[in-house]
Structure formats: structure tokens, C-alpha cells
C-alpha positions in Angstrom: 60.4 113.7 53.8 59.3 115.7 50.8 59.2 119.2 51.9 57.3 121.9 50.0 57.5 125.6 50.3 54.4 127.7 48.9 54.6 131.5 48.3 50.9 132.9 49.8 49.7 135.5 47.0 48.1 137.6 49.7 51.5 138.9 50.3 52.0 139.7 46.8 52.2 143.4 44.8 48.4 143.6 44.2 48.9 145.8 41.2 51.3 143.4 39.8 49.2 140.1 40.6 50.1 138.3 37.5 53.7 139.5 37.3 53.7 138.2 40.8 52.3 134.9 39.9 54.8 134.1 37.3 57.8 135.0 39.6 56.7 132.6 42.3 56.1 129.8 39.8 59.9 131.2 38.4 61.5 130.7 42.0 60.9 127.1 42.3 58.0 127.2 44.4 55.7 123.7 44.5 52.9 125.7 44.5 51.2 129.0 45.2 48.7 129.7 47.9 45.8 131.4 47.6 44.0 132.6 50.6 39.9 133.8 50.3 38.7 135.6 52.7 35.0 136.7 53.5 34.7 139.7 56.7 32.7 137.4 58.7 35.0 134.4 59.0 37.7 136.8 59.4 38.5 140.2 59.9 39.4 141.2 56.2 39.0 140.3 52.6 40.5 139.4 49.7 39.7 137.7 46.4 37.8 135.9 44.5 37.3 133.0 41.9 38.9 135.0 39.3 41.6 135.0 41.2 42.4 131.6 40.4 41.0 131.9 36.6 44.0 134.5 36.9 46.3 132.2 38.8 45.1 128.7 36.0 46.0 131.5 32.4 49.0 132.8 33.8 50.7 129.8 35.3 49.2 127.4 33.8 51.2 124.6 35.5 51.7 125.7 39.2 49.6 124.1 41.4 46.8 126.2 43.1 46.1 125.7 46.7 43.6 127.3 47.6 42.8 128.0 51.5 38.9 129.2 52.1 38.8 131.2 55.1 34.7 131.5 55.1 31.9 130.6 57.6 30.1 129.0 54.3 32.2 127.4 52.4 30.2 124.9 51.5 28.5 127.4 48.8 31.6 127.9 47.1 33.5 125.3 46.7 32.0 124.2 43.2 32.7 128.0 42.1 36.4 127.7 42.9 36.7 124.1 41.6 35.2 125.7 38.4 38.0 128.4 38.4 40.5 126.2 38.8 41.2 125.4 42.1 43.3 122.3 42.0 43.1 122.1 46.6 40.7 123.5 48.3 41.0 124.0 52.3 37.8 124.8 54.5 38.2 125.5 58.2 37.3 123.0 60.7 35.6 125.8 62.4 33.1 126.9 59.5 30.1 127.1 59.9 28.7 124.2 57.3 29.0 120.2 57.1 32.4 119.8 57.1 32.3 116.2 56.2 29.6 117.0 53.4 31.6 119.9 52.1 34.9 117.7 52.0 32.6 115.4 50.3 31.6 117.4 47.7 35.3 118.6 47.1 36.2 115.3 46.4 33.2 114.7 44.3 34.4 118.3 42.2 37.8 115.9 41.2 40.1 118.5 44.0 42.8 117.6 46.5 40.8 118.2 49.7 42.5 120.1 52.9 40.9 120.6 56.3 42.1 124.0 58.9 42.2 124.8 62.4 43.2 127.9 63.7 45.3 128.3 66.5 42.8 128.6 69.6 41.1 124.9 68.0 41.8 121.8 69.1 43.8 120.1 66.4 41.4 117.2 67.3 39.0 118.6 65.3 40.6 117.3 62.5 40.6 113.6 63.8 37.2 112.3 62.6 37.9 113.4 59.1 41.2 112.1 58.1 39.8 109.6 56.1 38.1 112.6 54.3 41.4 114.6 53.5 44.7 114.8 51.6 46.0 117.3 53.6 45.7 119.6 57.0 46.8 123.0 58.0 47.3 124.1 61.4 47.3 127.8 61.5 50.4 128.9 63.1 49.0 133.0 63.5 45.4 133.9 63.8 44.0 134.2 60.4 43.1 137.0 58.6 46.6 139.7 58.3 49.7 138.4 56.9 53.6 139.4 58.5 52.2 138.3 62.2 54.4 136.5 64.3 54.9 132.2 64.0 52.5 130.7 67.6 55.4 128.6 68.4 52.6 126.6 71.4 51.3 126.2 67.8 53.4 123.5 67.6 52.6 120.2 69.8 49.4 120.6 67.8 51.4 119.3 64.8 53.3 116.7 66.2 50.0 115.1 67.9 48.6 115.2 64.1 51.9 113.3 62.8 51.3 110.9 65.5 48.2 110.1 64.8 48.3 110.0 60.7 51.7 109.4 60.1 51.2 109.6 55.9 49.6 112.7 55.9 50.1 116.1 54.4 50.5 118.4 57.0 51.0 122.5 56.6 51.4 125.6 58.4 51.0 128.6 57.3 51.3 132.3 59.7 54.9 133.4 60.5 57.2 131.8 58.2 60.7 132.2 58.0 64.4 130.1 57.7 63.8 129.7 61.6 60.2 129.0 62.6 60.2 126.7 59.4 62.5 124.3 60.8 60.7 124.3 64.0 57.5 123.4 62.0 59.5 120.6 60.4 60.9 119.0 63.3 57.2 118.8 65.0 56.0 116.7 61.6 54.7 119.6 59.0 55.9 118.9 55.2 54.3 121.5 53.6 54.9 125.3 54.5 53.2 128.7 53.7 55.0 131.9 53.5 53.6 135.2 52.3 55.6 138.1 53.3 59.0 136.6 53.8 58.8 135.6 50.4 57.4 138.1 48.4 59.3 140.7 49.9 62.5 139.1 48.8 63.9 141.1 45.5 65.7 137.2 45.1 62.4 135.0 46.2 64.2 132.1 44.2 67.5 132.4 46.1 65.5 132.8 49.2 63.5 129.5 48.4 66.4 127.8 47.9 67.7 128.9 51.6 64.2 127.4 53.3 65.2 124.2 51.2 68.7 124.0 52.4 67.6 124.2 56.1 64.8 122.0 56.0 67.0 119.2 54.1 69.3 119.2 56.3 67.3 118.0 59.2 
């Protein structure tokens, strides 16, 4: 399986965003995470498009996953595209056409990702996997990074597996060289961590750990 490991920028310096940026991208990271949050959706909030302008001039190369934690996404998702969001994730639980809003995603040329949080069914995702390149299954309650990994997250993930077996899947809440594997065993590919990460002085030796464990499944 080909595992990927992507620092969340939420858990980065925010004075030193850019420095930040570039050491991810340094520490052999597939990609970096970007998480937007409005205060309705969830209780905090982060960035904006410029983020990712920041994210597209500094890194010019480094993928940029972008994870839309909004109860409207649907009125942003040509903003980010523009920015240069290269994925863009809306929650199964927003408050929009989910199927139109993937839609026009796909129509903006981006990879297309669809969320559920831990308390949703990860049925949810079901009727639209003929609409996505990837899915995330929220593995803490959105909103606050350094919260612990929902390990009863984690039959959610295998039933997804089952049921698309070629599918990106992701997880992203409570990260580390043990939850990780866990994650992997139940089917994910693709993992998110924030503060286990960026609070590493080494992030790329670190990185290489996560990869070490998770090959050697």
C-alpha cells in the first residue's frame, strides 16, 4: 500500500507560517494539510484562502490538501481552487449539496475528498464514491488539534475499505507511531498529523519513524 503521512499546518508556529511550510515540505512529507475552519461548523477558526496562495509561493511543489470544515462550503470552493488548492475536502455533514459541491470541485480541475466526523455514520459517504478521490474519517471531534485518536473510530474505516477497496482513505485527530498503525491495519493509507509533528525539533527523522512502522505491516 502506498502510505502517506501529511503534517496539518494548524499545528504549526503561526508566526513562522512559511518557515513552517518549507520545513514540512523539507521532512519528506507527501503533502501538507490545511484545515479551514469557520465558528459555526466548528468551534474555532482558522485561515483563509491566502493561506494556500501562502502555502502555492512558498512550496511551490508540495501538494495542498485542503480540508473545509464549513456548514457552506459550497460558496467557497471556487475561492480556494483559485488560491491553489490542489484537494479540497467538504464534510458529509455540511450544510449544502454535497453531490453538487463535489461536482463543482471536480468541475474547478481539484482532487475531491468527502468527511465524516466521528459521531456520523461513515455510510454517509456511500452514495458518493463515485464522486470522490478520497475520504477522511475524523478520528477526534473537529475543531482543536493535540485531542486524543477515537480508537471505536476505527471499524468505520475498515467498513469503508470493504466497501471501496481502491480508494483513498485518511484519518486525521490523534496521530502518532501508535494510533497510526492501528489506522493502517483497519484500511486508511493516508494520515494527518498536526501536533506530533510539528512539535518535533527533527519532524523529518520523526516522519521517517511513522514510515518505518507503517511499512512494516
Amino acid at each position: 500500500m502506498n502510505f502517506r503521512i501529511l503534517p496539518s499546518l494548524l499545528a504549526a508556529d503561526p508566526g513562522r507560517l512559511a518557515e513552517e511550510i518549507v520545513r514540512a515540505r523539507d521532512s519528506g512529507a507527501d503533502a501538507l494539510h490545511i484545515d479551514i475552519m469557520d465558528p459555526h461548523f466548528v468551534p474555532n477558526i482558522s485561515y483563509g484562502p491566502d493561506i494556500v496562495v501562502l502555502a502555492r509561493r512558498v512550496a511551490p511543489g508540495f501538494h495542498r490538501n485542503v480540508h473545509l470544515m464549513m456548514s457552506r462550503p459550497d460558496l467557497f470552493v471556487e475561492k480556494f481552487a483559485a488560491a491553489g488548492a490542489q484537494t479540497i475536502q467538504i464534510h458529509a455533514e455540511a450544510e449544502c449539496g454535497v453531490g453538487e459541491t463535489l461536482d463543482a470541485i471536480r468541475r474547478l480541475g481539484v482532487r475531491r475528498g468527502l468527511v465524516v466526523n466521528p459521531e456520523t455514520p461513515v455510510e454517509a459517504i456511500f452514495p458518493h464514491l463515485g464522486e470522490i478521490d478520497e475520504a477522511l474519517v475524523m478520528t477526534v471531534h473537529p475543531g482543536y488539534g493535540g485531542q486524543k485518536f477515537i480508537e471505536a473510530c476505527l471499524p468505520k474505516i475498515e467498513r469503508l475499505r470493504e466497501r471501496a477497496p481502491g480508494l483513498d482513505i485518511m484519518i486525521d485527530g490523534g496521530a502518532n507511531r501508535e494510533t497510526i498503525v492501528l489506522a493502517a491495519k483497519a484500511g486508511a493509507d493516508m494520515f494527518v498529523a498536526g501536533s506530533h509533528l510539528f512539535g518535533k525539533a527533527d519532524m523529518a527523522a520523526e516522519i521517517g519513524e511513522l514510515r518505518r512502522r507503517l511499512e512494516a505491516l
